[in-house]
Steps between C-alpha positions, in 0.01 A plus 500: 500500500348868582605801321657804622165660480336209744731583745407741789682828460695449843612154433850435385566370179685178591399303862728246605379128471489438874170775553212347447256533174151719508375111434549413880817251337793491780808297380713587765256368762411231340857328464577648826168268671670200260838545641378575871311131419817351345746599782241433844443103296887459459591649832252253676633227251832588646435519859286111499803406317793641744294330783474229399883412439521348821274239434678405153811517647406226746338308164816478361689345791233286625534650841355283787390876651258536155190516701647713774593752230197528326298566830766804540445620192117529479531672856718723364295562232162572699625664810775750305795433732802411345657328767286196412649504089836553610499204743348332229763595243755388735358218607496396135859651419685276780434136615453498843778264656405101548548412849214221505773305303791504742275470799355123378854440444628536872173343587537197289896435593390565900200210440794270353746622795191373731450197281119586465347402139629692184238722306510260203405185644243394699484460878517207650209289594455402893382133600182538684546356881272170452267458838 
């Protein structure tokens, strides 16, 4: 610790701790370059993790639309346009409705209206016309 005599005649006799030391020592900048650090890694941590909640949302519910999601996503994520996440996030949010379903249905009964072959068993076989 210097003496009163060490000091410079100008200088004040107490300096708060946040100006820095005749030795070049700064601790205000330095914890302010480790909490810059801290907060960009945890806001990027944050930002991967937010998009990709559309993709673990359609994880959890084994959604058919999985692959259709994750394309969304990744656009989103390289072309910046958040129209692609949010499709994405509702896409994953709400099953699209299953009309494939009732559709084979009306199909099948109009095949067994017609009498043609059912889906689970096999057609027919023809005789061959013998010359």
């Amino acid at each position: 610790m210097s003496t009163a005599a060490d000091l410079h005649p100008m200088a004040p006799a107490h300096l708060p701790p946040y100006v820095a030391g005749a030795d070049g020592s700064d601790f205000l900048m330095s914890f302010m370059v480790v909490f810059l650090i801290t907060v960009i890694l945890g806001l990027g941590v944050a930002y991967f993790t937010l998009h990709a909640l559309p993709e673990k949302m359609a994880h959890r519910s084994n959604a058919v639309q999985l692959q259709l999601i994750s394309v969304l996503a990744m656009l989103a994520l390289f072309t910046h346009n958040n129209l692609f996440w949010v499709a994405a996030l509702v896409l994953a949010a709400f099953r699209p409705p299953d009309f494939i379903t009732p559709l084979n249905s009306i199909a099948q009964s109009l095949r067994n209206l017609a009498g043609g072959p059912r889906r689970d068993e096999a057609p027919a076989p023809t005789a061959e016309k013998e010359s």
